[in-house]
KOLDOLUM-949759 format. One record per residue (C-alpha): x, y, z. Coordinates in steps of 0.5 Angstrom, whole numbers, plus 500, padded with zeros to 3 digits. Layout:
<gugus>
XYZ
...
</gugus>
This chain:
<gugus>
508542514
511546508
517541507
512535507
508539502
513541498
517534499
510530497
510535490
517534488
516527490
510525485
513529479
518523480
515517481
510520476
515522472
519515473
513510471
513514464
519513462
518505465
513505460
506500460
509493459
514494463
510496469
506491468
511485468
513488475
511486481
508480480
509476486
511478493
518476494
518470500
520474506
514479504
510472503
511469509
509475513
502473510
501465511
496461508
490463512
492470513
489476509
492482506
490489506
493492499
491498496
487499489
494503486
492510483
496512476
504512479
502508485
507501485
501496482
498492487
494488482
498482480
500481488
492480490
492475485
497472488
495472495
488470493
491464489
495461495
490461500
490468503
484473504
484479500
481486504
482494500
481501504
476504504
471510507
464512507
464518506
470524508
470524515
470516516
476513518
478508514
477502514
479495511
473490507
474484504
476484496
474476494
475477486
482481485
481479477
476483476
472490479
466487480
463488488
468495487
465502487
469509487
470512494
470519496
477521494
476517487
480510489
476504488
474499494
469494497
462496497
459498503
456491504
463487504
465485511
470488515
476486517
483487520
488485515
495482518
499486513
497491511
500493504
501500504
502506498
507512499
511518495
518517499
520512504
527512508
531504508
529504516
521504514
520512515
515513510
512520507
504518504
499522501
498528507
491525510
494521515
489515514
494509514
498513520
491514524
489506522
496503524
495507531
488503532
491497529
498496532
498488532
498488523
505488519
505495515
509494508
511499503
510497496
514502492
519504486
527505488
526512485
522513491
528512496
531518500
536519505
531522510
524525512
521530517
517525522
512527526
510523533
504521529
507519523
508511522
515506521
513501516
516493518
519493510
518496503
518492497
522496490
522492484
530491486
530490493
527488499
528494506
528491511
526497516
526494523
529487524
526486531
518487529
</gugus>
């Protein structure tokens, strides 16, 4: 538990310190659309879970737009208090933050009287991810906890190469993502999925 703590430390200074030095107008030219392999994991008609990114994150922003625009629904976590697990609630403008309210760990997500719903993919945020899907995330084990409850939806990274490493410390809890999307490349983490 020590090794993930310090790994999550060391990683955020990283990822934390690579989106200084992108700058903004360089953050917000990436990611724009998801690339076609990603695309067409989510056909027309699917919905798309994504994540409302923090400062750091890889921006989610431009790819719900997308998503929505080419006929997919578009769902965010969220949670009705700490102890609540999470839970995904549809998004239905991605261009603007109205229907959004700020959760108990400070992200923004769907009001508590938008629909719930179980993504097809879900578009997941973390700190450091390996090239065959193991991913290390903020440390409350909710995606890990929701994926379990949810084993039928596709997990996607959405990450910065910077954020790539040999290995992790796994453990039986922790979930394998299908692929995850960098500015540069697509990891394709378990080809038979």
């Amino acid at each position: 538990m020590d090794d993930k703590r310090r790994l999550r430390a060391r990683m955020r200074a990283l990822r934390r310190d690579h989106v200084a030095k992108l700058g903004g107008t360089t953050t917000a030219l990436l990611f724009r659309r998801p690339p076609s392999p990603l695309a067409a994991l989510a056909p027309e008609g699917s919905t798309v879970g994504l994540y409302h990114a923090i400062a750091g994150e890889a921006p989610t922003r431009a790819s719900a737009q997308w998503f929505a625009e080419t006929g997919r629904a578009i769902a965010l976590p969220g949670f009705a208090d700490r102890t609540a697990p999470m839970q995904f609630r549809l998004w239905h403008d991605p261009y603007d933050d109205d229907g959004l309210t700020v959760g108990p760990y400070g992200q923004l997500q769907p009001e508590a009287d938008a629909a719930e719903v179980i993504p097809d993919l879900a578009i997941v945020p973390l700190l450091a991810f390996t090239d065959d899907g193991d991913r290390l995330g903020q440390g409350g084990g909710h995606y890990d906890r929701w994926l379990e409850a949810n084993p039928g939806v596709l997990p996607v990274g959405l990450a910065w190469d910077c954020q790539l490493i040999d290995s992790l410390p796994i453990e039986a809890h922790d979930r394998r993502l299908r692929a995850v999307v960098t500015p540069t490349r697509l990891y394709d983490g378990q080809v038979d999925a």
